[in-house]
C-alpha positions in Angstrom: -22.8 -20.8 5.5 -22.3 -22.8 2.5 -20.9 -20.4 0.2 -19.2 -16.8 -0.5 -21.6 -14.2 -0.4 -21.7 -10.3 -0.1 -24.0 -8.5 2.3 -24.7 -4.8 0.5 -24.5 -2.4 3.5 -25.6 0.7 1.8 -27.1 1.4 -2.0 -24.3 4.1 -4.3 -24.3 5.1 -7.2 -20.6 5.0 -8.9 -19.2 5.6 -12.8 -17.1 3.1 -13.7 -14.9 2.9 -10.5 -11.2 1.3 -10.5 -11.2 -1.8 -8.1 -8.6 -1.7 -5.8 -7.7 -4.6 -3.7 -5.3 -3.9 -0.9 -5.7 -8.1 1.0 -2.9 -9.5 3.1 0.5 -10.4 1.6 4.0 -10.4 1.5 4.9 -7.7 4.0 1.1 -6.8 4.5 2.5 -4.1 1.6 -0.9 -4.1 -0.1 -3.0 -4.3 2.7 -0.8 -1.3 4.3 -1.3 0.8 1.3 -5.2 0.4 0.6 -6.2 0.9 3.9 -4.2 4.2 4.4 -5.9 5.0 1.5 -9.1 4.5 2.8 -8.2 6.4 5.9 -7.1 9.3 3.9 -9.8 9.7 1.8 -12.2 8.7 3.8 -13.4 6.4 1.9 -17.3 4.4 2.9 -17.9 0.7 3.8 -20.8 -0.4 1.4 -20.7 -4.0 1.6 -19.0 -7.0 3.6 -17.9 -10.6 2.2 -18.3 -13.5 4.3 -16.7 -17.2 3.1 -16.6 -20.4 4.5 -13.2 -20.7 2.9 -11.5 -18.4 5.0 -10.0 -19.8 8.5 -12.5 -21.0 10.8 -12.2 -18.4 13.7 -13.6 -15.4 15.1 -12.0 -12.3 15.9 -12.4 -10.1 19.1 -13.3 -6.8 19.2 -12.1 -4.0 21.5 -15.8 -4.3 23.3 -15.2 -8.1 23.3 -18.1 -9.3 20.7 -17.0 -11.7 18.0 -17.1 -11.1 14.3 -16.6 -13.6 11.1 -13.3 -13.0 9.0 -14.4 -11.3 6.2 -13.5 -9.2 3.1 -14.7 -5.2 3.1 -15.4 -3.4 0.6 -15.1 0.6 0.4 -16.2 2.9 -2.2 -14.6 7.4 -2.8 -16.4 9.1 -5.5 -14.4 11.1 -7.6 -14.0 15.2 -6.0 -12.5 16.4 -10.1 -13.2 16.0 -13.4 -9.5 13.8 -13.6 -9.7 11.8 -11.0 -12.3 8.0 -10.8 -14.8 6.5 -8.9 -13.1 3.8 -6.8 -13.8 0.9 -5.0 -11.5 -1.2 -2.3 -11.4 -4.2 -1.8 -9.3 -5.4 1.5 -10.1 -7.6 4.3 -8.6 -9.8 6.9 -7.2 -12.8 5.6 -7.4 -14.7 1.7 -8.5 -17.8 1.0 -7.1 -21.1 3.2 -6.9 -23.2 -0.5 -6.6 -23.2 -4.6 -10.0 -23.8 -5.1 -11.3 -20.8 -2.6 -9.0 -18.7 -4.0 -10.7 -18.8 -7.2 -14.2 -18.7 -5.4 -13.2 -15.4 -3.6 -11.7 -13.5 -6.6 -14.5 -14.5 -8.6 -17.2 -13.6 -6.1 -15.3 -10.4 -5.6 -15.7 -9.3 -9.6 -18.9 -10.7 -10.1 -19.6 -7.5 -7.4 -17.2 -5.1 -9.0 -18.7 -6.0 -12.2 -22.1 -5.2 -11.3 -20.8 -1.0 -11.2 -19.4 -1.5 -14.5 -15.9 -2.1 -13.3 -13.5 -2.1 -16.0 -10.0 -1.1 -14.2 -8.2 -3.5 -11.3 -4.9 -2.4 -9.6 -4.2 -5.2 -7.3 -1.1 -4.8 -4.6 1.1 -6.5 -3.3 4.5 -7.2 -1.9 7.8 -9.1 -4.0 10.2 -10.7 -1.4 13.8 -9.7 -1.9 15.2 -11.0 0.8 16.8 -7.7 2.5 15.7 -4.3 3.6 15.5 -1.6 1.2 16.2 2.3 1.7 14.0 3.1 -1.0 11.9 0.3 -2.4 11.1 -0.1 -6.0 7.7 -0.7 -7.7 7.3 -3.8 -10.1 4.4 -4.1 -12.4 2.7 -6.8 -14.2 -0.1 -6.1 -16.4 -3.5 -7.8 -18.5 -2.7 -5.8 -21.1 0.6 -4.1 -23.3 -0.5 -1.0 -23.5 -0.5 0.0 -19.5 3.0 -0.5 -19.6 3.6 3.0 -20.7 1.4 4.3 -18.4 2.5 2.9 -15.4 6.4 3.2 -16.7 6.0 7.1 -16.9 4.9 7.3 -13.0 8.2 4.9 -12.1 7.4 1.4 -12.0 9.9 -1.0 -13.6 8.4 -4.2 -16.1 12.2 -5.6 -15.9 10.7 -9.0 -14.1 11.4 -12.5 -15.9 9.3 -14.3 -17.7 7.7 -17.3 -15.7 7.4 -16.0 -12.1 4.2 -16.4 -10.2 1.5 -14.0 -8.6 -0.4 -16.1 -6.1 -3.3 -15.6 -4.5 -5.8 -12.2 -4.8 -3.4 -9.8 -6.4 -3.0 -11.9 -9.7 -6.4 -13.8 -10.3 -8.1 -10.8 -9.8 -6.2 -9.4 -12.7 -6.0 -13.1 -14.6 -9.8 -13.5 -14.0 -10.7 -10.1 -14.9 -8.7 -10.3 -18.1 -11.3 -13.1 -19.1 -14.0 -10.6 -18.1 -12.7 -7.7 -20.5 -11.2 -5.3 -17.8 -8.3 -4.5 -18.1 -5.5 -4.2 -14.5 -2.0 -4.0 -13.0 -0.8 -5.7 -9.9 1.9 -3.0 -8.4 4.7 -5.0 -6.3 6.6 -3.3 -4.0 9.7 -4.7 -2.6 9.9 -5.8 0.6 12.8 -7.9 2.5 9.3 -10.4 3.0 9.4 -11.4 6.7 8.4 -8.2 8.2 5.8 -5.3 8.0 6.8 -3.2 5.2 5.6 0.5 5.5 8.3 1.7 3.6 7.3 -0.5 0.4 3.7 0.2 0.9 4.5 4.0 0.2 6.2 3.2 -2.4 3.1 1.5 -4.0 1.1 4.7 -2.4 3.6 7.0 -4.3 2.8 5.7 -8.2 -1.1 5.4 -7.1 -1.2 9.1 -6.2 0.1 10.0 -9.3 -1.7 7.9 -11.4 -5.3 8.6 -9.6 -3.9 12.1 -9.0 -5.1 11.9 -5.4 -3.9 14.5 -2.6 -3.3 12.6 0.1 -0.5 12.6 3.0 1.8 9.6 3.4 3.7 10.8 7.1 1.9 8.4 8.8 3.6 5.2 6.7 7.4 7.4 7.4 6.8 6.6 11.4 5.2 3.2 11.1 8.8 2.3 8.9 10.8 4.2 11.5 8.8 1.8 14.5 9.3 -1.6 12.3 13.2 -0.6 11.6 13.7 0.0 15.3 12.1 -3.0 16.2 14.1 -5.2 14.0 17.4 -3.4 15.1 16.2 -4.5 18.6 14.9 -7.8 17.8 18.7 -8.5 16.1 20.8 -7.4 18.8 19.1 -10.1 21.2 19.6 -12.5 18.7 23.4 -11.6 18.6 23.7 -11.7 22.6 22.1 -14.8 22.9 24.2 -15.9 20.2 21.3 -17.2 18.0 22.1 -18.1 14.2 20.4 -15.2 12.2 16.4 -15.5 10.9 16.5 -16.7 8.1 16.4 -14.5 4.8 14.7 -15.0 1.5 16.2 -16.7 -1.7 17.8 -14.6 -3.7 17.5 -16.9 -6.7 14.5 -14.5 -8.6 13.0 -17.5 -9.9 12.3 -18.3 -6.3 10.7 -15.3 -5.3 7.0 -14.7 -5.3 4.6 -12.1 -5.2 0.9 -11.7 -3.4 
């Protein structure tokens, strides 16, 4: 394999679907949130993306065959007249450098493009350093005018000027800006060295609303209530073994960073 490429697993036919990339991050928040939506709606696998820029392994399956790394992508056709066509985009791991970063993204439009694609809502994680009882929802958009939008469903554009979105979640949107499509990348936050379930349904919450979806978020309450238990667990050892604490994110916002 010398480059990116996308193997179409089944032909649809879709209106102008939203792309909605859900890869691994900060807190696997994104990742978390698009694939609970895909089990909730029950959303089809139509294509897979294979790259030699992702790490050079296999994984095992439960009947012990191999598969490549690679990127899925699901498509949900809209059930009401208010709701759109959508498309996911997740997968198991992002690019390994700058360059395939770019490569990825790119090859990633170049197949939303092709259903007339004219929407992105990337996710992602922001690292706050600490645990949150009831996360908040950042947004950073292509264009002014989603601002209001978004703003009326919750999420807060009080970020600084200058900070970065690496990897998926923001050349997806900065790429697709070039291509005329407008996005927003939706950040929850997330204390950013653990599995957040409670920031992903935080994201899950303003996407319902927005793509005024019905679907059931219980299952993201017990995976927070596992994670919390296990970190209360994983602390007290530390403390008996009298271990210095893990340690926590900057709290400096300029040296936070989002993905």
């Amino acid at each position: 394999m010398k480059e990116t490429e996308i193997v179409l697993k089944k032909e649809v036919s879709l209106k102008s679907p939203i792309l909605i990339e859900g890869l691994p991050g900060i807190g696997l928040v994104g990742k978390l949130a698009a694939e609970h939506l895909i089990k909730e709606l029950k959303a089809e696998k139509f294509a897979d993306l294979y790259s030699p820029d992702f790490p050079p392994q296999v994984v095992i399956e439960e009947d012990s065959t191999v598969r490549l790394l690679r990127g899925e992508f699901y498509y949900w056709k809209a059930e009401t007249k208010d709701q759109s066509d959508l498309i996911f985009f997740v997968g198991d791991n992002q690019g390994l450098t700058y360059a395939s970063q770019y490569n990825i993204s790119g090859a990633a439009l170049d197949f939303a493009e092709n259903y007339k694609t004219k929407m992105i809502i990337t996710l992602g994680g922001l690292a706050i350093g600490k645990m949150s009882k009831t996360p908040k929802v950042y947004g950073a958009v292509t264009h002014k005018q989603i601002v209001r939008e978004f703003k009326k469903h919750g999420v807060s554009f009080e970020r600084k000027a200058g900070q970065g979105i690496f990897g998926a979640a923001g050349l997806l949107l900065g790429l697709g800006q070039l291509r005329n499509m407008r996005g927003i990348c939706l950040m929850g936050e997330t204390q950013g060295n653990y599995v957040d379930p409670k920031a992903a349904k935080s994201v899950l919450e303003v996407l319902r609303q927005y793509l005024k979806l019905k679907v059931k978020l219980d299952d993201l309450d017990k995976k927070a209530v596992e994670i919390e238990e296990m970190i209360s667990r994983f602390e007290q050892i530390q403390k008996s073994q009298q271990q210095p604490p893990v340690p926590q994110m900057p709290k400096d916002e300029s040296s936070t960073y989002i993905r």
